[in-house]
C-alpha positions in Angstrom: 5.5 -21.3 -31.8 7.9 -20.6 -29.3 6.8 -17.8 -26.6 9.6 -15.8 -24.7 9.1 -15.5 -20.9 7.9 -12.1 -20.4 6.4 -11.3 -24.0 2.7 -11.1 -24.6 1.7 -13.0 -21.5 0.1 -11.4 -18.3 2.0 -13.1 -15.2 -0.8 -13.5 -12.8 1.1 -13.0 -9.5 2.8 -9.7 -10.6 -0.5 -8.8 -11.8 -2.1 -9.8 -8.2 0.6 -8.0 -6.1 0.1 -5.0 -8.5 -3.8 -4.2 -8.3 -3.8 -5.4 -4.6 -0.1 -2.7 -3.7 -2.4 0.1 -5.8 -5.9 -0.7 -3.5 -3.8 -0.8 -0.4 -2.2 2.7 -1.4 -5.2 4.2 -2.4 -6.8 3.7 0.5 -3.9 5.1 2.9 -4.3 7.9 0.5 -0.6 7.6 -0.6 0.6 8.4 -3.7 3.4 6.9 -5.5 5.9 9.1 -4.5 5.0 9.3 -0.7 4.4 5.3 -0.4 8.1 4.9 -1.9 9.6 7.2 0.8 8.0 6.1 3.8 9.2 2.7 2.2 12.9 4.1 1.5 12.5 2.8 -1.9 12.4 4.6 -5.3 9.6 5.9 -6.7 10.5 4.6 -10.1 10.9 0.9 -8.5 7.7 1.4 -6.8 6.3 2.4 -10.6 7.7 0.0 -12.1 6.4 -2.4 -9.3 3.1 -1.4 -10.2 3.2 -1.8 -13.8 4.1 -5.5 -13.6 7.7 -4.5 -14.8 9.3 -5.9 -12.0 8.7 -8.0 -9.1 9.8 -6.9 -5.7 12.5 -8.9 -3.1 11.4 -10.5 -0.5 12.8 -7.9 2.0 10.9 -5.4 -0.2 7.9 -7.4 0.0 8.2 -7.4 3.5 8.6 -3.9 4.3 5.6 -2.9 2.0 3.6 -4.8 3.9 4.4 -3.4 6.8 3.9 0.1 6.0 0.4 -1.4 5.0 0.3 -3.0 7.7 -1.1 -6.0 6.6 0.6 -9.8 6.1 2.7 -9.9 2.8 0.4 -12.8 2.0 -2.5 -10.8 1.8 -0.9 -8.7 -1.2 -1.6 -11.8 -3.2 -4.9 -12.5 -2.2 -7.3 -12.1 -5.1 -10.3 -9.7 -4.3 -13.2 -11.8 -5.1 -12.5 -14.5 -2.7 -13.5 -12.2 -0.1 -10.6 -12.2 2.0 -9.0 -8.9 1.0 -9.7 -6.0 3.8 -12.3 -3.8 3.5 -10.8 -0.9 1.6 -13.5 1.9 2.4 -13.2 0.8 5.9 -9.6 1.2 5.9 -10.1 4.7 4.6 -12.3 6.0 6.9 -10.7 4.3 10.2 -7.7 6.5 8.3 -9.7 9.3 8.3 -11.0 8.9 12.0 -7.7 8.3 13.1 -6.7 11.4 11.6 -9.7 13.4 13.3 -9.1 11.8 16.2 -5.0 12.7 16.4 -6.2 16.5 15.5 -8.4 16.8 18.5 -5.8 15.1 21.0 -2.8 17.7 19.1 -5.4 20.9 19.8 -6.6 19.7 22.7 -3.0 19.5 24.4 -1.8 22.6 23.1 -4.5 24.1 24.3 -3.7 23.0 27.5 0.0 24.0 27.5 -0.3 27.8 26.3 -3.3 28.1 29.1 -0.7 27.1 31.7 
């Protein structure tokens, strides 16, 4: 039997660059629709992206990474070798960034309406 490229069979790598693109939006605490405009893409290529339906360019790959901000290599990094960043840590150095950025914003506002 004969097997179509495509039909019935998981390709690994799409698969890969799929669960790890998901993990590293999660934690950002993008959603589809946000992640595909800071990227300039559509959200329907970003969806299909996701669901192993297609397989991004290389300039694609590249900017995704970037507004990861991580290597594109490490989109196909599997998790249980260990090398993948720590997602919970990325979340909460997101959130501290945040908190941080919020202080700074009030703090200097402060200061230019009590002037």
């Amino acid at each position: 039997m004969v097997m179509l490229m495509g039909t019935n069979k998981k390709d690994p790598v799409k698969d890969l660059l799929a669960t790890n693109l998901k993990k590293y939006r999660y934690a950002l605490g993008l959603s589809q629709e946000k992640f595909a405009e800071k990227l300039g893409m559509g959200h329907s290529m970003l969806a299909a992206i996701e669901t192993m339906d297609k397989f991004p360019s290389s300039k694609s790959l590249y900017r995704i990474s970037q507004a990861l901000n991580i290597e594109v290599y490490e989109l196909f990094i599997p998790e249980e070798t260990g090398y993948i960043k720590e997602l919970s840590e990325i979340g909460s150095l997101r959130d501290q960034i945040k908190q941080d950025l919020e202080e700074v914003i009030d703090t200097r506002f402060n200061d230019f309406i009590l002037k």
